[in-house]
Structures are given as C-alpha cells and as structure tokens.
N, C-alpha and C positions, 0 to 999 in steps of 0.2 A: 551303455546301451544294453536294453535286456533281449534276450532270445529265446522266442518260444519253442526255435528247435536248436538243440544242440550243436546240432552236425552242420549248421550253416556260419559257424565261426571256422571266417578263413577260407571259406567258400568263394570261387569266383561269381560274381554276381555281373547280370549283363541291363543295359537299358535302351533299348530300340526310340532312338529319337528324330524329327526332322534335323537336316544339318544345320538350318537356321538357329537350333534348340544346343547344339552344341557349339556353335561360336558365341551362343550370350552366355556360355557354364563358363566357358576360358575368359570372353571379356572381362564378365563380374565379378566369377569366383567366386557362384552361387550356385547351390541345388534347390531345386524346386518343388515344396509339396502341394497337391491339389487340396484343398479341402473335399472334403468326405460327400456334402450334402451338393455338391456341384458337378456329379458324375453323370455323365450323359445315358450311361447303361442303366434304363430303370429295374434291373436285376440287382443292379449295384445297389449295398444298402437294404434290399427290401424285406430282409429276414428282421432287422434291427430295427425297422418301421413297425413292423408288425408283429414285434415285442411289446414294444411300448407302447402302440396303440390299442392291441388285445389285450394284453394280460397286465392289469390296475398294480400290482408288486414291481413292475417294470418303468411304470409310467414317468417315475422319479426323475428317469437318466433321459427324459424325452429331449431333452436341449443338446445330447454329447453329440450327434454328428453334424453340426453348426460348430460345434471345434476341433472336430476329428480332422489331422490333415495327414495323406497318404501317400507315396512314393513309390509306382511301383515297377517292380523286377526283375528277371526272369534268371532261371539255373541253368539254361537252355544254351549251349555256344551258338546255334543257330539252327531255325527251322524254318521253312518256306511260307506258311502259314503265319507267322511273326512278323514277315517283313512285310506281308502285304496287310496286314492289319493295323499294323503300327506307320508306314511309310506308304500309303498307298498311291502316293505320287512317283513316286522313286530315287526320292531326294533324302533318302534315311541314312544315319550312322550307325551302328552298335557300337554303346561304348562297353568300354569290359573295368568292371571299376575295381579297386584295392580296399577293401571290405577293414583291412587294419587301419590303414590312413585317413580312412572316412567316419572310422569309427572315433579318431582322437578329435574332427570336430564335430562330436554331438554328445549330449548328456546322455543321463540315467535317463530322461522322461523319453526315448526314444526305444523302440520296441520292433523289433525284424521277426517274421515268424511264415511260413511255405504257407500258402495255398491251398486247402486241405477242399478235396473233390468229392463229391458224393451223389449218389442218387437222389431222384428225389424222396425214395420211400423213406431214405435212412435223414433226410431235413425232415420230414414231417412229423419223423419220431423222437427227432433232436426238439424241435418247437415243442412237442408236448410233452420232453424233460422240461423245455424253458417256463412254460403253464405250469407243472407242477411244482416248481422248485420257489419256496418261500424263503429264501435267504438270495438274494439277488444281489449283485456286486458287477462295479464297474467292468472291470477286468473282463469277467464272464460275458459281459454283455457285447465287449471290444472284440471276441474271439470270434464274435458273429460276421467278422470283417476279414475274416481267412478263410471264408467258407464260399464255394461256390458250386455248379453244378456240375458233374459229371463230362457233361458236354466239353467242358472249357479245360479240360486234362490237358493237353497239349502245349498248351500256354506254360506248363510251369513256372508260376508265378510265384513269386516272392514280396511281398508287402513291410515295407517300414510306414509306421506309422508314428506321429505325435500328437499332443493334443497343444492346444491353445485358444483359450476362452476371452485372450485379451483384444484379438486383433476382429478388424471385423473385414477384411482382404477375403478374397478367395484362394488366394494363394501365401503360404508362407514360406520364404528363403531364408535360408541356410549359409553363412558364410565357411567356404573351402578351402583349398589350395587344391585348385583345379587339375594344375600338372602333375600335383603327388596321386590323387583321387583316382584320375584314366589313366588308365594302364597302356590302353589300346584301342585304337580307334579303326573300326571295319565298317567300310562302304557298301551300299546297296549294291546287290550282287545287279541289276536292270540296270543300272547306272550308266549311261553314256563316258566310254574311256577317257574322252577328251576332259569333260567335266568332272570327273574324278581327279585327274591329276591336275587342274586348276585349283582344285581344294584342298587336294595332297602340299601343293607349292603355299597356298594361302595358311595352311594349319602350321610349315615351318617357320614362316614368312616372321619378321620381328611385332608385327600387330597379335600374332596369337603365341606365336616360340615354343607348340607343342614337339615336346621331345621325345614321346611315346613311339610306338612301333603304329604305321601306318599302312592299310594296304585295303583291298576291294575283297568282297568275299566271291570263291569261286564256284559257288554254288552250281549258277547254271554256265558254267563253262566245264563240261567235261574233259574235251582234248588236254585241258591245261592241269584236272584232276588226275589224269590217270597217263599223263606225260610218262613215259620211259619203262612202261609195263612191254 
C-alpha cells in the first residue's frame, strides 16, 4: 500500500458504520469500497469534474472516476458530529481498525492519504496551478480526491483509495480477516442500553465469535465520565 502521508503508518484509523454494516464485515470477511462516481455529495469529486471538463490537457483521465473506488476514514477516536452524520438513526458502531493487518490484505495499487482542507480562495488557486500545468499525470489528478473544503475540518478524514477499470459494480470488496482487522468495536453513544447489549451478546455469540474489546461510547453520559472525581 502507498501513503501520501507518512505519519499515518500505524495510525489508529476509525470507520463510523450502521451495525447492520458491521455484521456483513464479520459474516463475509469483506471491506467495502464505494466507487468514486456514485457519491451522493455533489461536492464530492467536483474539482476532478471540472478538470477534465475545463481544461483540454486533463481531458485524457475523463474516464478515471468510473474506476476510482474509495474507502473512507477518520483519525478522529470520536466526535459528536461524526455519529450524527454517519449514524443518524442511532444504530451506529465505530470500528477502530489495525492499519498493520489490513494493510497484509491489499496491494501496491491501494493508496491511504488525510484529507487535506482548504479554503476556497487557496482551491481556486490550486485549479489555476491545474489550467496552467502541461504535463498532467494520473497521480496529480487522484490528489484532487484529498481535497476538500474548509468547512468539513472536523470530519478528519482519511481516504484509501483504489482503482479498477475491470469491474462495472459500484462497489468493490475486499477479502479480510475481519477479527484480525477490528480491533474494537464502540456503540452509538444514543443507543438504547438494552439494545446495545443484545448486540454486545450477538457480536460474541458463535454466528459472529468477535473477540475484540466491546463497549458503548460514553459520550453523552457524564456521571459515568467524570465517576470518582
């Protein structure tokens, strides 16, 4: 796997999912990338549209995000903002994943790199490096899929990406070993107690035989945060 940034080999890495989304990782013993061109955020993608459709040196790579597929991440161990964006039912997990273990199953063609935020004045100056610049390369063009606005800091995100021009799914999966992968699995802090630990007994249970460390985040439970002060 290649890394755009350094400092995230070995990094805990987190991924906010429905719980329904993490009993099919354990059934299959699959990770699942979106493809690129099937993002609901028409933010998402729209600097990389409007590469290739403005600027004729670009136009080449018009096909790459119909095989771009994306996975994404966060560095974040938890923020309030996260769960209700990601889980806005209140049926969410955070899994916390082992960035070593995950890394022995995926190639070279697989690429992790933060989230990089900016203004819009410093995108508008970035596109008019993209306009000027007459040696255009993949790569360069890929980086345009780390970038997003300002606004959306908070999120620290993290992006793996891969390509695959063979398939024509919207989604491609990944073969794992699910129980090496989570590390640890935390519960929507909204979560109904009772419902939680039905799913705490279901995640031991022999149908899933998760052996990770399980618990409920204590977000919005103070008394139980600040116990014995």
């Amino acid at each position: 796997m290649q890394y755009l940034d350094s400092s995230l080999k070995g990094a805990d890495l987190y991924r906010y999912v429905p719980v329904y989304r993490l009993l099919e990782v354990l059934s299959l013993n699959k990770l699942t990338f979106m493809k690129a061109s099937k993002w609901e955020d028409p933010f998402e993608g729209f600097l990389f549209d409007y590469c290739v459709g403005e600027f004729p040196q670009w136009r080449k790579f018009s096909d790459l995000k119909t095989s771009l597929f994306c996975l994404c991440l966060s560095t974040d161990a938890e923020k309030d903002q996260i769960w209700r964006a990601y889980t806005p039912n209140k049926d969410g997990v955070r899994m916390k994943l082992n960035l070593s273990a995950l890394e022995s199953f995926l190639g070279p063609d697989y690429t992790l790199g933060e989230v990089c935020y900016r203004v819009t004045s410093n995108i508008k100056k970035l596109l008019e490096e993209y306009h000027d610049d007459q040696a255009p390369s993949q790569d360069k063009l890929l980086k345009l899929f780390f970038l997003k606005r300002k606004a959306f800091k908070s999120d620290q995100e993290v992006r793996m990406i891969t390509m695959d021009a063979c398939t024509t799914r919207d989604v491609k999966s990944v073969e794992i070993d699910a129980r090496a992968v989570i590390r640890q699995v935390m519960f929507d802090p909204r979560m109904d107690g009772a419902l939680y630990s039905s799913y705490q007994d279901l995640l031991k249970s022999d149908a899933y035989r998760f052996t990770g460390k399980i618990h409920q985040s204590k977000l919005y439970s103070p008394a139980r945060v600040f116990r014995g002060i």
